[in-house]
C-alpha positions as CSV (number, residue, x, y, z in Angstrom):
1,X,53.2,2.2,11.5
2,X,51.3,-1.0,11.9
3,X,48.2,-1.8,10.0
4,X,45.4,-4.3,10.5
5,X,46.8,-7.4,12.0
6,X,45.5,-9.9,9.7
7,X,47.5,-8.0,7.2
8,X,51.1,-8.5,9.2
9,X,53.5,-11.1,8.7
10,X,55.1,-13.5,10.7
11,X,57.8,-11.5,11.7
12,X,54.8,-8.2,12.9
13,X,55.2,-6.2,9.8
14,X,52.0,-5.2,7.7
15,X,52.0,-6.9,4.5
16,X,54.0,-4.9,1.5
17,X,53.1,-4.5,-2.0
18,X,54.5,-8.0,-2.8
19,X,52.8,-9.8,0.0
20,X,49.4,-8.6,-0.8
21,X,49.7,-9.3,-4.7
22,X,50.9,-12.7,-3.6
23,X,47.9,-13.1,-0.8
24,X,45.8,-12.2,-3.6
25,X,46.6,-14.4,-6.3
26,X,47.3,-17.4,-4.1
27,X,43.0,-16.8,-2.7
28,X,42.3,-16.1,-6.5
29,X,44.0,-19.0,-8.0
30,X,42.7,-23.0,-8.0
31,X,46.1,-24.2,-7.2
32,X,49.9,-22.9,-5.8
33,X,50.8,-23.2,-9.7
34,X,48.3,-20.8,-10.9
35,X,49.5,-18.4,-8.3
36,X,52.9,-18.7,-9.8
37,X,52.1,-18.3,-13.0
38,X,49.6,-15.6,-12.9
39,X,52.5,-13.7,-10.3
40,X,55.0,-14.7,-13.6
41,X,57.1,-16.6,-10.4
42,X,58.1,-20.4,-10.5
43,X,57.0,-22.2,-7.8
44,X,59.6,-22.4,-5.3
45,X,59.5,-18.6,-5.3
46,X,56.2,-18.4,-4.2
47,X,56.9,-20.6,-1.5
48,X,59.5,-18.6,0.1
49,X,56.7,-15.5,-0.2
50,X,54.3,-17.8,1.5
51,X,57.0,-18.6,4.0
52,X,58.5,-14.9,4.6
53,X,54.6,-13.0,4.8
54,X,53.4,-16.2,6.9
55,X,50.9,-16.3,4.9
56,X,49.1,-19.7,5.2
57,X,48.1,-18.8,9.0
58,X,46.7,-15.8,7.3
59,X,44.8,-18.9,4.8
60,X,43.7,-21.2,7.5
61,X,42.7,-18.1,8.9
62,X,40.1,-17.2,6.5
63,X,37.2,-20.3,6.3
64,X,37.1,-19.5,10.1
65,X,36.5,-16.0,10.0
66,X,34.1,-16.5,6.8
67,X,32.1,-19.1,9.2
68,X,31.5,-16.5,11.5
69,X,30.6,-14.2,9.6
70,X,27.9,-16.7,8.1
71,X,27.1,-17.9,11.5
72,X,26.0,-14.2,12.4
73,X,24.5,-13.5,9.6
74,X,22.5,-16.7,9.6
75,X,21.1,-15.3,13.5
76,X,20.2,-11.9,11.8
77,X,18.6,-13.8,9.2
78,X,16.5,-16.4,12.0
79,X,15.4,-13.0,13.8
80,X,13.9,-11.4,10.3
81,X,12.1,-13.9,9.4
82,X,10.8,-14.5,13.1
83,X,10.1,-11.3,13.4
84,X,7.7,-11.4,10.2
85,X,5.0,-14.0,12.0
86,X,4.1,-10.3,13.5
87,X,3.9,-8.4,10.5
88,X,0.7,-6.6,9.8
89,X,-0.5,-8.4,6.8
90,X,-2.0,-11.9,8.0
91,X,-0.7,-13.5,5.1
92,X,2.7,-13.0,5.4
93,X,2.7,-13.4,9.2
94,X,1.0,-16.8,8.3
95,X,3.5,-17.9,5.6
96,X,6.4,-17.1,8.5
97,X,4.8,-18.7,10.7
98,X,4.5,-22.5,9.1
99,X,8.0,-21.6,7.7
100,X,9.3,-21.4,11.1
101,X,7.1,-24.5,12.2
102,X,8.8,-26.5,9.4
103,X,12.0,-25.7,9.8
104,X,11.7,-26.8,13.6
105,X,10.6,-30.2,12.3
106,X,6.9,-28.9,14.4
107,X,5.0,-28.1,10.7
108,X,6.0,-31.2,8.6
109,X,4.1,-34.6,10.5
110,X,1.1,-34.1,9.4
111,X,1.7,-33.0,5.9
112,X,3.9,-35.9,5.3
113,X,1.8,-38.2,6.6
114,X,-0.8,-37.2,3.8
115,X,1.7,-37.2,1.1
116,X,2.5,-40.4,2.0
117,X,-0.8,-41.6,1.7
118,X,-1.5,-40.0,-1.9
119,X,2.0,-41.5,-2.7
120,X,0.4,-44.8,-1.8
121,X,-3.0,-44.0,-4.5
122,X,-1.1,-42.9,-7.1
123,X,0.8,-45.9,-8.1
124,X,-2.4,-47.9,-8.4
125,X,-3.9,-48.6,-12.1
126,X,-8.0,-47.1,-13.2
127,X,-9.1,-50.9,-12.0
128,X,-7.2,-51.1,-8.8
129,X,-8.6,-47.6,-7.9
130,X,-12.0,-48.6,-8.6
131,X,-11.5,-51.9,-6.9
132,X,-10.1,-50.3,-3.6
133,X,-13.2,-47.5,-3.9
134,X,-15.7,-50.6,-4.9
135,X,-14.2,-52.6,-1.6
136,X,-13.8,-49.3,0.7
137,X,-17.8,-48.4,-0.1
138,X,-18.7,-52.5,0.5
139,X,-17.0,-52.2,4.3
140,X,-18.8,-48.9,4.6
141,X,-21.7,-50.2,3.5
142,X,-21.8,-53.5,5.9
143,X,-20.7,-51.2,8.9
144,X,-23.5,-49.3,8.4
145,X,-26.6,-49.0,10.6
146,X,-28.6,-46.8,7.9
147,X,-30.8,-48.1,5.2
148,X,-30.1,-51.4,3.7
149,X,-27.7,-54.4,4.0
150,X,-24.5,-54.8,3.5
151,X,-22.4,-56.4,1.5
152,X,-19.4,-58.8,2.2
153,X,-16.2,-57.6,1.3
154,X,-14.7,-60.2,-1.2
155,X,-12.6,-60.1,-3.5
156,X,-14.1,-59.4,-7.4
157,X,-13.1,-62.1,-10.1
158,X,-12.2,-60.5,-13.2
C-alpha cells in the first residue's frame, strides 16, 4: 500500500520509519552534520539515506510547494482586505481603502510630495525660518493689490 507521494522514495516506496526520522532531522537541522549527529549517524551514513529515500527531490521540493502555498494565501489575503473598503463601518472601509490605494502606488504622490516639503523646513535654524516667513510675507505683500505698498524682497543684513 502506497501513501502520499511526496512521502515515496525514489525507487516508489512510501517513506519507512528511518526515512522520515532522517527527512525530519535533515529539515530540522542547520547543516548535513547536525543531521548526523542528532540521528547519532556519521556523515557518510546519512548520505547513503539521502541517496536510497531520494530525499533531496523531496528538499528542493519543499521552498516550491511552501511558495505556493504563500502565493495563495497572499490572494486570500488581497481579497479580505479588498473586501473590507465595503464593510459597514465608514471608518474601516476608509482605512482599506487608502491602504489599497497605497499599496498600488495611487495613495502615496501626494502625501510624499508634502513630506518632502516639511522635510525641506525642518532642517532650517529659528533665524532662517523667520527669514524665509519675513521674505515669503514681503513677496506677498508686493504682489498684492490690497491696502498698502510693497516691499522689495532683499536680502536682510544681519
Amino acid at each position: 500500500m502506497k501513501s502520499k507521494k511526496s512521502e515515496e522514495d525514489k525507487t516508489g516506496q512510501a517513506l519507512d520509519k528511518v526515512g522520515k526520522e532522517t527527512m525530519i532531522a535533515l529539515l530540522a537541522s542547520e547543516s548535513r552534520s547536525e543531521a548526523a549527529k542528532s540521528l547519532g549517524i556519521v556523515r557518510s551514513a546519512l548520505y547513503e539515506r539521502i541517496d536510497k529515500y531520494g530525499l533531496n527531490k523531496l528538499l528542493e521540493q519543499i521552498p516550491n510547494n511552501a511558495l505556493g502555498v504563500l502565493q495563495q494565501g497572499s490572494i486570500k489575503a488581497a481579497e479580505n482586505f479588498v473586501g473590507k473598503i465595503d464593510h459597514r463601518d465608514a471608518r474601516v472601509s476608509m482605512d482599506a481603502s487608502k491602504e489599497v490605494l497605497d499599496r498600488v502606488g495611487v495613495g502615496k504622490g501626494i502625501e510624499q510630495q508634502n513630506n518632502t516639503q516639511v522635510n525641506i523646513y525642518q532642517n532650517l535654524n529659528d533665524e532662517q525660518l523667520e527669514q524665509l516667513i519675513e521674505s515669503k510675507r514681503r513677496k506677498v505683500g508686493a504682489n498684492s493689490s490690497f491696502g498698502g505698498e510693497g516691499t522689495q524682497d532683499t536680502p536682510e543684513s544681519s
